[in-house]
N, C-alpha and C positions, 0 to 999 in steps of 0.2 A: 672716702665718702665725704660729700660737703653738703652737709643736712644741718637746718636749724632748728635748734630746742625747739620751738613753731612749727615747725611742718613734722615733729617726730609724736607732738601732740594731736594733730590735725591726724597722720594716720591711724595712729591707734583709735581714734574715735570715729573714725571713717569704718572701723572692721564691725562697729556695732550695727545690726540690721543686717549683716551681709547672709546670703542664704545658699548655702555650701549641699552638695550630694553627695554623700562619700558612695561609694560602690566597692564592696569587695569583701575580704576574708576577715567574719568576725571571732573575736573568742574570749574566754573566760582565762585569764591571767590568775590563779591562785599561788597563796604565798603559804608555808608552811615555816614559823622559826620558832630557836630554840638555842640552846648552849650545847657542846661538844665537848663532855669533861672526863669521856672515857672509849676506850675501844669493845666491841662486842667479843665474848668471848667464843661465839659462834663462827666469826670470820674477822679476816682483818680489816672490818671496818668501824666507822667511827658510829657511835649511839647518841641521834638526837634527843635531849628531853624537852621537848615541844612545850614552847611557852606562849603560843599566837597562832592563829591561823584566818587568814580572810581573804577574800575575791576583792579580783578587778575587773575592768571592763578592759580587751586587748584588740591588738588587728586592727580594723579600721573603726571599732568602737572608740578605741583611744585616740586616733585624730577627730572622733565627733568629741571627744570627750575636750579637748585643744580647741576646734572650733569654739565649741562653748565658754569655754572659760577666754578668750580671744574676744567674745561679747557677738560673735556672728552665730547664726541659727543654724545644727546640721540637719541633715535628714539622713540616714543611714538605711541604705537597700543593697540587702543581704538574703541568704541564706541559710536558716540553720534546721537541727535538727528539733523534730517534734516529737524529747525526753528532758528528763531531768534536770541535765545540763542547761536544757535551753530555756527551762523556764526560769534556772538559775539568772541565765544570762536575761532575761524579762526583767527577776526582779531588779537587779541591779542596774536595767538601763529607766527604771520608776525612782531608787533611788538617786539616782546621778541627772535628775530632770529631764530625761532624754526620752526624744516620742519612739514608739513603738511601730508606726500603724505601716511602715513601709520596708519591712521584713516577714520574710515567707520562711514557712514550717514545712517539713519534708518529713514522713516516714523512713526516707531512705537514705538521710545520713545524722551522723552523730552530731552534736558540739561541739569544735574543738577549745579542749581546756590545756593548759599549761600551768604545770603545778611546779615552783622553784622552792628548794630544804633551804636554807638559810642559816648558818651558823655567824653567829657575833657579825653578824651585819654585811657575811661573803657568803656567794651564792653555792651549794654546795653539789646540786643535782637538780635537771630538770626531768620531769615528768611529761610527756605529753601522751593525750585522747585525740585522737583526730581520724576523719575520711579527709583521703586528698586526691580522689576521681572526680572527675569535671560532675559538675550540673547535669541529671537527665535532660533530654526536650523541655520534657514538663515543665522542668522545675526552670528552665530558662526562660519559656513561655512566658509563664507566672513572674520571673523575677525582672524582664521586659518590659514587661504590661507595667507593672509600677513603676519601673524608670520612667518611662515615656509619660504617665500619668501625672509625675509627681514635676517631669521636667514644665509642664505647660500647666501645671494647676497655682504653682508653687514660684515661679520666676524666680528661677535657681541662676543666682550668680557666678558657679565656676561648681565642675564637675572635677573632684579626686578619685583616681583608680588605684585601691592600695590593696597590691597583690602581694600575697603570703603561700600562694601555691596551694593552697588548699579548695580550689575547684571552681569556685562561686565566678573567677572573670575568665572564663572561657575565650578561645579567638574568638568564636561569630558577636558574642556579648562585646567583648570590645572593640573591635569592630564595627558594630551596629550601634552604640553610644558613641562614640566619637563621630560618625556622620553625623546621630544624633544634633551633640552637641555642635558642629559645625553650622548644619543649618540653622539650629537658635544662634548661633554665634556667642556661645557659653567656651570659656577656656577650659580645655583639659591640662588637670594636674597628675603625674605619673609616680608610683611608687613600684617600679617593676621587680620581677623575681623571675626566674632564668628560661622557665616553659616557654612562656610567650613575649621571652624579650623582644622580639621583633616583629610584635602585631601593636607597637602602640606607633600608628605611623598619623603623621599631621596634628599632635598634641601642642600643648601650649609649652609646658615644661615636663621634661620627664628629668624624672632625678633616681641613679640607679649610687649605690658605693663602688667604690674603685675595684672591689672585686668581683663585683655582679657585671660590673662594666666591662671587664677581662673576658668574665667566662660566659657572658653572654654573646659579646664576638669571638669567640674563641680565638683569644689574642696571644700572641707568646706574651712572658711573663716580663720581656724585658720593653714590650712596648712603653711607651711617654704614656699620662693620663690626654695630655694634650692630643697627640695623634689616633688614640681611640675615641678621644670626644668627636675630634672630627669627624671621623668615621660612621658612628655610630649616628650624628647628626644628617651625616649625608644619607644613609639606611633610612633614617625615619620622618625627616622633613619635619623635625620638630624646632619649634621656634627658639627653643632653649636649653640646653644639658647642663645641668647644676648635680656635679659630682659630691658627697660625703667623702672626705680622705679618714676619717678619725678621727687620730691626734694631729693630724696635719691641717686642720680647717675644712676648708671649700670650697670648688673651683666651677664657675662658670662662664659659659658660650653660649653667647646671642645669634640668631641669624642678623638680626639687623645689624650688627656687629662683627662679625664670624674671623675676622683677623685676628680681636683678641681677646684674650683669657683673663678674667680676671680670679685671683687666686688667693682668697682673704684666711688665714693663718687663725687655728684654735687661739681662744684664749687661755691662759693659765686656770686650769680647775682642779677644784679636788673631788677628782673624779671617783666616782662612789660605783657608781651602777649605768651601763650606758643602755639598758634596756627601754623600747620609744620611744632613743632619741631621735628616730628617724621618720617617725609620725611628727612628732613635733616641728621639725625640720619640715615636714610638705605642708602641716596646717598653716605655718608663718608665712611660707613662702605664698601659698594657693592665696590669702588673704591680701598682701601685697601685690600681688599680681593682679585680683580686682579692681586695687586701689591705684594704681597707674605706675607703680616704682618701677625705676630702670633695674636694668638685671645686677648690678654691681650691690643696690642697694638694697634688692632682693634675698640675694647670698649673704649680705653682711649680718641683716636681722635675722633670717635663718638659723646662720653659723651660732651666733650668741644664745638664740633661744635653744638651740642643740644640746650648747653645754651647760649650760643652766639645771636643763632638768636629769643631767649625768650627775650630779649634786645630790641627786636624793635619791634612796635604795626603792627598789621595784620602778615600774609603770606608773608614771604618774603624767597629768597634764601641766600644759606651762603657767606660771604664775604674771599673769599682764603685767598687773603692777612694776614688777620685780624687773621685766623684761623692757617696759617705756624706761624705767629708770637706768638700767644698766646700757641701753641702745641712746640712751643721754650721755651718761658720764665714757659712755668710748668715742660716739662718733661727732657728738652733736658741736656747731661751731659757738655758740653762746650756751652753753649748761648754764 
């Protein structure tokens, strides 16, 4: 990257006002901790004594939640269920600033929450509540009618589809958002999951991990990431494949470019928790991508704001500050 301290200022201040739609699978992220200082004598397992316990906002709540703190506006159109859970999840998108009015209630599905035990600061068990059957009609109907409402009420800068398999992006739904978004000439950003890998076709960026990427072409295992990038590009005519490796960084492919790959390497972390790094990773990139960055520079800021928030235990969203200044002292040619 040949970026100056100047234009790494100019973008970050560029992402304030931008007005993002996320679409897709919300949920309640709960933490459960505690210490592990004996075994049950009922079975062999370990007994937590519970010293904490609090909610998050998860799914694609947590890249509105990265939009936000990013300084851009999200809107978040969802579906959840109309109980407890969901008004859990209410309150907490009142606490966290976040508007409400473009998510739909369903008698006929639950919440999903995800509850993680926590022992001295490692994740011990996860817990999950969930429906993962598609959207009735109806409730596609309803969750249409706001896209389309919010897309021409609202001049939405760039549309994210962050699927978790939990029902809400149905094909016909993605599908019918992406023409959408075509004729606004709004970019789609992708965060796939293995159902409907192959309905996000003519997107701006889709960005799947190197093993969603396998098994969504069902690839042998000894394929190159390179040659299923290809692949997987030519399937969907999308303008760009920005792979997650891990611990290995990030690799992307441009059509305007499609010869090469650029493949930018983790940085050293003291990796805690990699639980939404992979939110974090679309809200960076979807905001850059408004902002006019080529894809090399894309991936770079991505890759960093990734492992940043592996840094800290649970779901949390990226810290701007933290991340202008660290996307200085790596890439920038005058810091």
């Amino acid at each position: 990257m040949n970026i100056t301290s100047e234009h790494i200022d100019k973008l970050f201040a560029s992402f304030n006002g931008m007005r993002v739609m996320i679409i897709g699978d919300v949920m309640i992220d709960a933490y459960t901790e505690g210490v592990v200082e004996r075994m049950s004598p009922e079975a062999p397992v370990p007994v937590l004594d519970v010293r904490k316990r609090y909610n998050r906002l998860g799914g694609a709540a947590n890249v509105a939640l990265n939009i936000k703190a990013l300084g851009a506006e999200p809107y978040i159109c969802s579906v959840i269920g109309n109980d407890l859970k969901g008004k859990k999840f209410f309150q907490l998108l009142n606490e966290n600033g976040l508007e409400t009015n473009h998510i739909a209630q369903s008698d006929c599905r639950s919440t999903t929450l995800k509850e993680r035990i926590i022992s001295n600061g490692k994740q011990m068990l996860r817990i999950d509540q969930e429906d993962t059957f598609d959207l009735t009609d109806e409730e596609q109907q309803q969750l249409t009618a706001i896209i389309n409402k919010t897309v021409h009420s609202e001049k939405i800068d760039c549309i994210i589809l962050q699927d978790y398999n939990k029902g809400v992006l149905t094909k016909s739904l993605i599908e019918a958002t992406i023409a959408l978004a075509r004729k606004e000439n709004i970019p789609v950003v992708v965060d796939p999951k293995k159902k409907n890998f192959l309905a996000y076709k003519n997107v701006t960026l889709f960005k799947p991990n190197a093993k969603e990427l396998r098994e969504g072409l069902a690839a042998e295992d000894n394929n190159s990431i390179e040659s299923n990038t290809e692949k997987i590009q030519e399937l969907l005519q999308c303008e760009m494949v920005m792979t997650t490796l891990s611990e290995k960084g990030i690799i992307i492919r441009a059509k305007t470019d499609s010869t090469e790959f650029h493949h930018i390497p983790a940085h050293q972390r003291d990796i805690v928790d990699v639980s939404g790094a992979g939110d974090t990773v679309l809200s960076v990139a979807s905001l850059c991508i408004v902002a006019g960055e080529n894809p090399f520079n894309i991936a770079a800021i991505s890759n960093i704001a990734g492992g940043l928030v592996c840094e800290k235990v649970g779901v949390v969203p990226i810290d701007k500050e933290k991340l202008r200044l660290e996307v200085k002292n790596i890439y920038a040619t005058n810091a």
